[in-house]
C-alpha positions as CSV (number, residue, x, y, z in Angstrom):
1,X,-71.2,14.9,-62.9
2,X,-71.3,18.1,-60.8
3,X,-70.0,21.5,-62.0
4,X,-67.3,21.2,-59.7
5,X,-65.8,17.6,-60.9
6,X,-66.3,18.9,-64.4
7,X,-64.2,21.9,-63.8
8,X,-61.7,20.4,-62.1
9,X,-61.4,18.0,-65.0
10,X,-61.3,20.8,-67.1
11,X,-58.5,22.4,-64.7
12,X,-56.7,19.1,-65.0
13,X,-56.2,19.3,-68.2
14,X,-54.9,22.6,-69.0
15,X,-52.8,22.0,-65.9
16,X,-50.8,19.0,-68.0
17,X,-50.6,20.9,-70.8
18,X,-49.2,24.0,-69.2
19,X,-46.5,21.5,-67.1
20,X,-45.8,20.3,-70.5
21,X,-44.9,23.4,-72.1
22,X,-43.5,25.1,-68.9
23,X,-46.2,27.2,-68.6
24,X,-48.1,26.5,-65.4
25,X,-48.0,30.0,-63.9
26,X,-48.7,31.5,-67.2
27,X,-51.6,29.7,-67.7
28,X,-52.8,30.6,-64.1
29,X,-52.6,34.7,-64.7
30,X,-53.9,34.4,-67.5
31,X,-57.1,32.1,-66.5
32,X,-57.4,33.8,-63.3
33,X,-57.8,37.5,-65.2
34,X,-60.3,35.4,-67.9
35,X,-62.6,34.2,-65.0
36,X,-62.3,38.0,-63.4
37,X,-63.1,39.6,-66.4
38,X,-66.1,37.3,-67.0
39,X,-67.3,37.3,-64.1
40,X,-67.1,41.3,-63.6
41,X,-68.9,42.1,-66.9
42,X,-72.5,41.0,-67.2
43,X,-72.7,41.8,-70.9
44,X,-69.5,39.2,-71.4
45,X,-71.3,36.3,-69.0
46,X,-74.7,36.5,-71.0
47,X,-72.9,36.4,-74.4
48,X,-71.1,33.4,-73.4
49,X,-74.5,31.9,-71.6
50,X,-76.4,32.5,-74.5
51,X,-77.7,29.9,-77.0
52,X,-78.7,32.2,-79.2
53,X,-75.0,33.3,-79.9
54,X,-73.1,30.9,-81.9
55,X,-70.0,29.0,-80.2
56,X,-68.1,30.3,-83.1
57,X,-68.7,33.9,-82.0
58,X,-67.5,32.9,-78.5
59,X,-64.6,31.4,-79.5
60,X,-63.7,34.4,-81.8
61,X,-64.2,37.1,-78.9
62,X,-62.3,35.0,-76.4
63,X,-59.8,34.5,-78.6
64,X,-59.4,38.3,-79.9
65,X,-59.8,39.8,-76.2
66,X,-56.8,36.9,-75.1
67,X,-54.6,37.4,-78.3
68,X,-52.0,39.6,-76.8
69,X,-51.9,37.8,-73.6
70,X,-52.2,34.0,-73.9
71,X,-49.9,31.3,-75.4
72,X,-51.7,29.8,-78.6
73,X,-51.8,26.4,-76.3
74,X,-54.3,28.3,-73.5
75,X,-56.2,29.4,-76.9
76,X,-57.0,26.0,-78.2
77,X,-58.1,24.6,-74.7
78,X,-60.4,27.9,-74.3
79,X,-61.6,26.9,-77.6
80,X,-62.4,23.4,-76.4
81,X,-64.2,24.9,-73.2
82,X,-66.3,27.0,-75.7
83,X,-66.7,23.9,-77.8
84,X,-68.2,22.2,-75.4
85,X,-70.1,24.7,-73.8
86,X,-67.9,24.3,-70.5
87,X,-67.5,28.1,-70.5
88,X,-69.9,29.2,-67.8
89,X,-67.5,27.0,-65.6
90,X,-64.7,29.6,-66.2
91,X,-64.6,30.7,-62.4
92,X,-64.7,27.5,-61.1
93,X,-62.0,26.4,-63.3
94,X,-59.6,28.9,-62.4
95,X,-59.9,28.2,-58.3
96,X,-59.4,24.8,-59.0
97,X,-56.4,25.4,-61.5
98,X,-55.1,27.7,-59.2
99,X,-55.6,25.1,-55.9
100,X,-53.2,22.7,-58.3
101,X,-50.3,25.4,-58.9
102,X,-50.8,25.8,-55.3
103,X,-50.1,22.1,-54.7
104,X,-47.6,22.2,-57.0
105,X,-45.7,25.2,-55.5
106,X,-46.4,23.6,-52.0
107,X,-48.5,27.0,-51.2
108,X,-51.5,27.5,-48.6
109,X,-53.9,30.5,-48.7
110,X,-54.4,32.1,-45.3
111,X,-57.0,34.5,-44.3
112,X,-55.9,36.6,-41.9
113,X,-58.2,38.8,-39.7
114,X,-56.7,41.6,-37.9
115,X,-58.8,44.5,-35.5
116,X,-56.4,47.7,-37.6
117,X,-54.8,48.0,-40.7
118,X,-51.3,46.1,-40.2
119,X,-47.9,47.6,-41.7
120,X,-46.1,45.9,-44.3
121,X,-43.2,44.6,-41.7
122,X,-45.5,43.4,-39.5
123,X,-47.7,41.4,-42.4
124,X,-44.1,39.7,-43.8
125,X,-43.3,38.7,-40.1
126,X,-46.8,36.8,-39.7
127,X,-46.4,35.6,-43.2
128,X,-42.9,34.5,-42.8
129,X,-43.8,32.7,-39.3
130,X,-47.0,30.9,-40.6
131,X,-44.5,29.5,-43.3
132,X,-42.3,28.3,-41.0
133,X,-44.9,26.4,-38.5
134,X,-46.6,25.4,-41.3
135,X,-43.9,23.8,-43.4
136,X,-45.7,25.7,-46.5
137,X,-45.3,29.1,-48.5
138,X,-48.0,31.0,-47.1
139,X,-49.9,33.5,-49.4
140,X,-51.7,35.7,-46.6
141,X,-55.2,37.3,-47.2
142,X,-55.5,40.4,-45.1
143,X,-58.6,41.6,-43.9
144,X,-59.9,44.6,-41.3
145,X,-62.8,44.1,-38.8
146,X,-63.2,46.2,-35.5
147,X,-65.7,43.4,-33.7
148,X,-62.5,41.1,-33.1
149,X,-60.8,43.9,-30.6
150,X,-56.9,43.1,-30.9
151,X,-55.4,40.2,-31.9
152,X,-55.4,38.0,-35.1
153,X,-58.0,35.4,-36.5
154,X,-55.8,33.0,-39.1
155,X,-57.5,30.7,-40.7
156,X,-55.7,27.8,-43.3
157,X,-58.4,25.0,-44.8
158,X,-60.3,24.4,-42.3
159,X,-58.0,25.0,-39.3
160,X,-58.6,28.1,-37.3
161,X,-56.8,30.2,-34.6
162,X,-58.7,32.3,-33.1
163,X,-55.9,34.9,-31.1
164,X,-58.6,37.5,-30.9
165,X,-59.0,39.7,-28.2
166,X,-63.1,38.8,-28.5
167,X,-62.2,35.2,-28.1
168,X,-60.1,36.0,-25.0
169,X,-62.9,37.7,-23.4
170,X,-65.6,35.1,-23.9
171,X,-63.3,32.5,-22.2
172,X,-62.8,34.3,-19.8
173,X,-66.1,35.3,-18.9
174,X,-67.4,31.4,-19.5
175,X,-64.2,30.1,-17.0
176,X,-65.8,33.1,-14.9
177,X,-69.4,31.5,-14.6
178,X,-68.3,28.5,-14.7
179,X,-70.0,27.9,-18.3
């Protein structure tokens, strides 16, 4: 079975158990700030990787850095994860956890490239519009790059729209050759 079908087994699973106790988005902070925090410490993902250091010593660090934050529930699966030395997975279950609350919430992530930084009115308005077309709550990802002119590059699964003043350009100059 490959990493990802485990994981999203894995996300599955805390998924019910979080619906069950009314917990989803709970669960999904907290997960999603586990996976960072693993995967933006080193020392923390080669403890965890190690064989040489006893699940039991996982499970206790886990457990004592997520004691403030998580329900006991989220303890006892990360517990199982450890158990069955699933941790290493940790990323790729959160993105798949999170792609079900998404489902759930009827959300889509687009990645929006603009040429300038983009004021907050102006981000809500393309937000608010690419809700609307798309029938969805749209959580937009922002980002700057220079080479695309003017214009807007959105992109949702695997659907792009390429409004970029670049884009324009090289259509035009292909209808201009007759390319």
């Amino acid at each position: 079975m490959s990493d990802r079908a485990v994981a999203r087994n894995y996300a599955e699973a805390l998924f019910a158990v979080g619906e069950r106790a009314g917990q989803t988005e709970r669960f999904a902070s907290v997960l999603e700030a586990l996976a960072g925090a693993i995967a933006a410490d080193e020392r923390v993902q080669l403890m965890l990787e190690s064989p040489r250091v006893p699940k039991r010593v996982k499970t206790e660090v886990l457990q004592r850095a997520l004691a403030r934050h998580a329900p006991e529930l989220f303890l006892r699966w990360v517990t199982a994860v450890v158990r069955r030395r699933r941790q290493g997975l940790m990323g790729a279950i959160s993105r798949e956890y999170g792609s079900l609350v998404d489902v759930k919430f009827n959300r889509v992530h687009a990645g929006i490239t603009v040429a300038r930084p983009v004021e907050q009115s102006l981000r809500e308005e393309i937000r608010r519009r690419l809700s609307a077309s798309l029938g969805k709550e749209v959580v937009p990802h922002f980002r700057e790059d220079a080479a695309i002119l003017g214009g807007v590059i959105i992109r949702v699964g695997d659907r792009v729209i390429d409004g970029s003043v670049r884009h324009k350009l090289a259509s035009l100059r292909r209808q201009m050759l007759g390319v």
